[in-house]
C-alpha positions as a Markdown table, in Angstrom:
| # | Residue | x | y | z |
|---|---|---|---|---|
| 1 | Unk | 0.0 | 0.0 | 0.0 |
| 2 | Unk | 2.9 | 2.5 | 0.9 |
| 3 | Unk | 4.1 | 1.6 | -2.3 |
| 4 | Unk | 1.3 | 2.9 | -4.5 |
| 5 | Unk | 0.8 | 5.8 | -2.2 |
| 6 | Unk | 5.2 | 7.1 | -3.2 |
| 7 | Unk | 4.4 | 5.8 | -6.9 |
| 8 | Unk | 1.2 | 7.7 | -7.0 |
| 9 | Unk | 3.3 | 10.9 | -5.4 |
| 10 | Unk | 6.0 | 10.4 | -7.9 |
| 11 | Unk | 3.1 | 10.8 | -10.3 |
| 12 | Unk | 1.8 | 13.4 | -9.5 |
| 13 | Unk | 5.1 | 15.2 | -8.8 |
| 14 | Unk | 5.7 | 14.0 | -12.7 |
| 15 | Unk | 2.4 | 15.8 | -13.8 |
| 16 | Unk | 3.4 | 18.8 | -12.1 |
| 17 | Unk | 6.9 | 19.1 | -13.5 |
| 18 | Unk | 5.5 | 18.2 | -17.2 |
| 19 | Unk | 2.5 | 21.4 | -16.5 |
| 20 | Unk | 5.2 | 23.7 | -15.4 |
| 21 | Unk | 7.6 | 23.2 | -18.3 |
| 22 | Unk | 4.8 | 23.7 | -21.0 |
| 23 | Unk | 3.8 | 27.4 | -18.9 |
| 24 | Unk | 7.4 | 27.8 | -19.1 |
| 25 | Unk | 7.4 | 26.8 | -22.7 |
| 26 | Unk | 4.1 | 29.3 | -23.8 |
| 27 | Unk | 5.8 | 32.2 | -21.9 |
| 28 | Unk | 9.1 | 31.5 | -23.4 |
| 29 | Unk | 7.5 | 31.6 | -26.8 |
| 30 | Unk | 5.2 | 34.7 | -25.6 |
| 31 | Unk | 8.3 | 36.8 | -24.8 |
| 32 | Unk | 10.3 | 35.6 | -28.6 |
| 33 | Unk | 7.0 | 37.1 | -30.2 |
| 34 | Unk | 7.5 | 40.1 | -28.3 |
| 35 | Unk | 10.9 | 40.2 | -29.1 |
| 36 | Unk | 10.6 | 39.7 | -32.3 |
| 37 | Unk | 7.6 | 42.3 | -32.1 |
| 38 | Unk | 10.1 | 44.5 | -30.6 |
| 39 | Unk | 13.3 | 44.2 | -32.9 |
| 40 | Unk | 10.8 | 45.4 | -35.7 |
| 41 | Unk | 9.6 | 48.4 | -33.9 |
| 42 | Unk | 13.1 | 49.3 | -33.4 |
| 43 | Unk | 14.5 | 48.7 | -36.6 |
| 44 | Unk | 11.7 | 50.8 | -38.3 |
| 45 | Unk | 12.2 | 53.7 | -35.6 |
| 46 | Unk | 15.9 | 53.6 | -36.5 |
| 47 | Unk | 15.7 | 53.5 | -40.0 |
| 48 | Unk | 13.0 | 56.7 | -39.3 |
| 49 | Unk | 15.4 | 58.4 | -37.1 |
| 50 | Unk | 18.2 | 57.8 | -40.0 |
| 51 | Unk | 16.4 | 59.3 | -42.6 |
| 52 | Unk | 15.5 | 62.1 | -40.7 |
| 53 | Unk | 18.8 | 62.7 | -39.6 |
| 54 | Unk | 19.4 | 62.3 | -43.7 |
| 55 | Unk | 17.0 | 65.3 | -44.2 |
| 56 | Unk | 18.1 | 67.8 | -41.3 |
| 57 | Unk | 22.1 | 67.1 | -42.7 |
| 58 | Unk | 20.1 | 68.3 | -46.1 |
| 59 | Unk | 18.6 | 71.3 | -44.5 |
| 60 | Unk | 21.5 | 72.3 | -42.9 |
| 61 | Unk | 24.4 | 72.0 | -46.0 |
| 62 | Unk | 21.5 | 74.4 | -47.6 |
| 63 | Unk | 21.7 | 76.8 | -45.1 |
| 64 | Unk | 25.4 | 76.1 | -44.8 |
| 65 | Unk | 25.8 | 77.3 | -48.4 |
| 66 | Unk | 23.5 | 80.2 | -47.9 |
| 67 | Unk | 25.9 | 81.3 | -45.2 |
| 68 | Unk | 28.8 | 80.5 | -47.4 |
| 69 | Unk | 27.3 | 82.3 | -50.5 |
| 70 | Unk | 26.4 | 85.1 | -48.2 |
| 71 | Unk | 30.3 | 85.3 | -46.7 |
| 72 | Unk | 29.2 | 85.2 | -43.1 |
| 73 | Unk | 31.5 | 82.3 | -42.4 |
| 74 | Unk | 34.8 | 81.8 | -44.2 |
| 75 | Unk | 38.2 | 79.9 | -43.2 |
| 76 | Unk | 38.8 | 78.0 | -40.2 |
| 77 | Unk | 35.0 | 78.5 | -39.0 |
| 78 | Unk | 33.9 | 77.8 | -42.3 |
| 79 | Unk | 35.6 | 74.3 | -42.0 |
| 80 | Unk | 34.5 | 73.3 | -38.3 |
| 81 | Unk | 30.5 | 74.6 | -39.2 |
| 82 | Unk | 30.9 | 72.4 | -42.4 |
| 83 | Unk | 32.3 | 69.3 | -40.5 |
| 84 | Unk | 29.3 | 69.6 | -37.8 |
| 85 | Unk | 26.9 | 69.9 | -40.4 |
| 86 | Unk | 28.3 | 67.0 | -42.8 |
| 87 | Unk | 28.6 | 64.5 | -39.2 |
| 88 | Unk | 24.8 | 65.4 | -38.0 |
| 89 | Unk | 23.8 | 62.2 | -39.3 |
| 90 | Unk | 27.0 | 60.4 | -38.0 |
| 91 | Unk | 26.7 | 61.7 | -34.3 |
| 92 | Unk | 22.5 | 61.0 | -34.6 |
| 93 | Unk | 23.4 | 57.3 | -35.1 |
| 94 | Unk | 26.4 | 57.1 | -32.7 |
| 95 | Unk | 24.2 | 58.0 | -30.1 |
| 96 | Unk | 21.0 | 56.3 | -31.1 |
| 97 | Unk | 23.0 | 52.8 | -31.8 |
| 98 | Unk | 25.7 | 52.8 | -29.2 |
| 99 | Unk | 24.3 | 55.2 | -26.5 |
| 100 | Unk | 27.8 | 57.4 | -27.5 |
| 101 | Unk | 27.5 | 60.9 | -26.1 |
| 102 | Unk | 28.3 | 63.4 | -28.6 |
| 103 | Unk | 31.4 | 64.4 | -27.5 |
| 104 | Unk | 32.5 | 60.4 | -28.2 |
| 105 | Unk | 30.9 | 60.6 | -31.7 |
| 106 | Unk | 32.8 | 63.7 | -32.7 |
| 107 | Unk | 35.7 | 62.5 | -31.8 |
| 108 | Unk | 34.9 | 59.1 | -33.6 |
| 109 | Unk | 34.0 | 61.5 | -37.0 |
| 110 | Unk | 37.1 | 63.6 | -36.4 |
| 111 | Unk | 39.1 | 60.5 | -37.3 |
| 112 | Unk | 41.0 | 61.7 | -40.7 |
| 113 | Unk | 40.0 | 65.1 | -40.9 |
| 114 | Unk | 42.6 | 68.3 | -41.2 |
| 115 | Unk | 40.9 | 69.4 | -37.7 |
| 116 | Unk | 40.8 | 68.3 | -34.0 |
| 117 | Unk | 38.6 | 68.5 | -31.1 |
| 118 | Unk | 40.7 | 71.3 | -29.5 |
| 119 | Unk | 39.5 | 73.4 | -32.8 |
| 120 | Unk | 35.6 | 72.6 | -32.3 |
| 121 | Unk | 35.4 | 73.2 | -28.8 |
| 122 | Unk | 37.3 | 77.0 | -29.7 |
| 123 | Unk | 34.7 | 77.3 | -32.4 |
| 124 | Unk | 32.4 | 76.7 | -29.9 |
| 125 | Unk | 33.6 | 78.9 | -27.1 |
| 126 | Unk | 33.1 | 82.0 | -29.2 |
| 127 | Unk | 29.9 | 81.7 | -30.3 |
| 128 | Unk | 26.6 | 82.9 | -28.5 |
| 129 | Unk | 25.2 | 82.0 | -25.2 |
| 130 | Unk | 22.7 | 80.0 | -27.1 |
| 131 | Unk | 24.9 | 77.9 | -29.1 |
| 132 | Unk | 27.3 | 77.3 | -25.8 |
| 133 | Unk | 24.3 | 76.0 | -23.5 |
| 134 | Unk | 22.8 | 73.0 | -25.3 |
| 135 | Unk | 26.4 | 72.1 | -26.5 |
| 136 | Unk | 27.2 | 72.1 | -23.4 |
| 137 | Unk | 25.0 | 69.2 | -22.2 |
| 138 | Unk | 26.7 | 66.7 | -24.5 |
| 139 | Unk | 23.5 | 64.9 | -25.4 |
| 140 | Unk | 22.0 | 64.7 | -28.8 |
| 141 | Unk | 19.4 | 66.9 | -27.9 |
| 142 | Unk | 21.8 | 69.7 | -27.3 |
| 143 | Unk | 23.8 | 68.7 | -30.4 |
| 144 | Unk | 21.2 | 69.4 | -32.4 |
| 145 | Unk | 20.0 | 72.6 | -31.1 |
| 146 | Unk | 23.4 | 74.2 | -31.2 |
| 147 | Unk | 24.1 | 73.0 | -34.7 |
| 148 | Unk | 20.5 | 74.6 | -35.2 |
| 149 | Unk | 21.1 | 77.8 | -33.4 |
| 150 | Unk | 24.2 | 77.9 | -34.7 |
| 151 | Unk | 23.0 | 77.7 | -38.2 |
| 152 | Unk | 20.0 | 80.3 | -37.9 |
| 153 | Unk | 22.2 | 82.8 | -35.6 |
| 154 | Unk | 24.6 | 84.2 | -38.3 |
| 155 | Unk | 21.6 | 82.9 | -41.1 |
| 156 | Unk | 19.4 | 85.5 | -39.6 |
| 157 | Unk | 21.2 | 88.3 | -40.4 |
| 158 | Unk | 22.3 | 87.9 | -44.1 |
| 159 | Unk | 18.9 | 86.3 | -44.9 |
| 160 | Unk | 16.7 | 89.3 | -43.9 |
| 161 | Unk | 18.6 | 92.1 | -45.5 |
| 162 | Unk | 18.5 | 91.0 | -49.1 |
| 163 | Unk | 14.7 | 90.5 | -48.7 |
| 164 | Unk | 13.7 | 94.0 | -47.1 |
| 165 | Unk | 16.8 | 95.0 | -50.2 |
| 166 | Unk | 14.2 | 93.2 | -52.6 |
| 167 | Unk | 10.9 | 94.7 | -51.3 |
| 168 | Unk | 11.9 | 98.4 | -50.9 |
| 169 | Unk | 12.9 | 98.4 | -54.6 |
């Protein structure tokens, strides 16, 4: 009698062990259809974030060149504007990919150009409060406001005269 009363426990036990591993099983495959759910989400929001980054580099080589065409920049600052704006989409992905802060991307992009860090952050030191502050923070964020600010500061002024120029004749 003991003997079917340990077999019948060992049975049970069995049943129990065999339930739990197919829970475990359905959850298991639960969280891989998540995953998989999830990899997609974030491969589409990168790609997103990648082409956007494609567009702002876009917007700001046009205002770049307005700048250029305009003469408000011109030598060394010419070249450190024109490496920030060419890298936006560079630093954008650094960060987003690797969690890189920007001051680790730029020095990743800086790799074989005529100019160092040293140069960028002097660049940077000189220009208005407004540019200095989000730089400052080092996130991508701030990045992309100073490149922005940094952009429609100098843009501001060259841009509005030839159009009040243009009316008044």
């Amino acid at each position: 009698m003991m003997m079917f009363g340990i077999i019948g426990l060992l049975v049970l036990a069995l049943i129990f062990f065999v339930m739990r591993v197919q829970s475990v099983q359905l959850e298991l495959n639960k969280v891989k259809f998540e995953l998989k759910t999830l990899q997609k989400n974030t491969k589409f929001s990168l790609g997103s974030i990648m082409l956007m980054s494609k567009q702002l580099t876009n917007s700001y080589r046009f205002k770049l060149d307005a700048m250029r065409r305009h003469g408000t920049l011109h030598g060394d600052d010419l070249t450190v504007v024109q490496f920030l704006v060419e890298n936006v989409e560079f630093v954008v992905m650094q960060c987003c990919e690797k969690q890189a802060t920007v001051e680790e991307a730029i020095k990743q992009a800086l790799e074989g150009f005529s100019i160092d860090m040293a140069a960028v952050q002097q660049y940077i030191a000189r220009q208005p409060v407004d540019v200095r502050v989000p730089w400052s923070k080092n996130t991508l964020d701030g990045y992309l406001a100073a490149c922005n600010n940094l952009l429609m500061a100098k843009g501001k002024v060259t841009e509005s005269e030839p159009v009040v120029e243009a009316i008044s004749q």
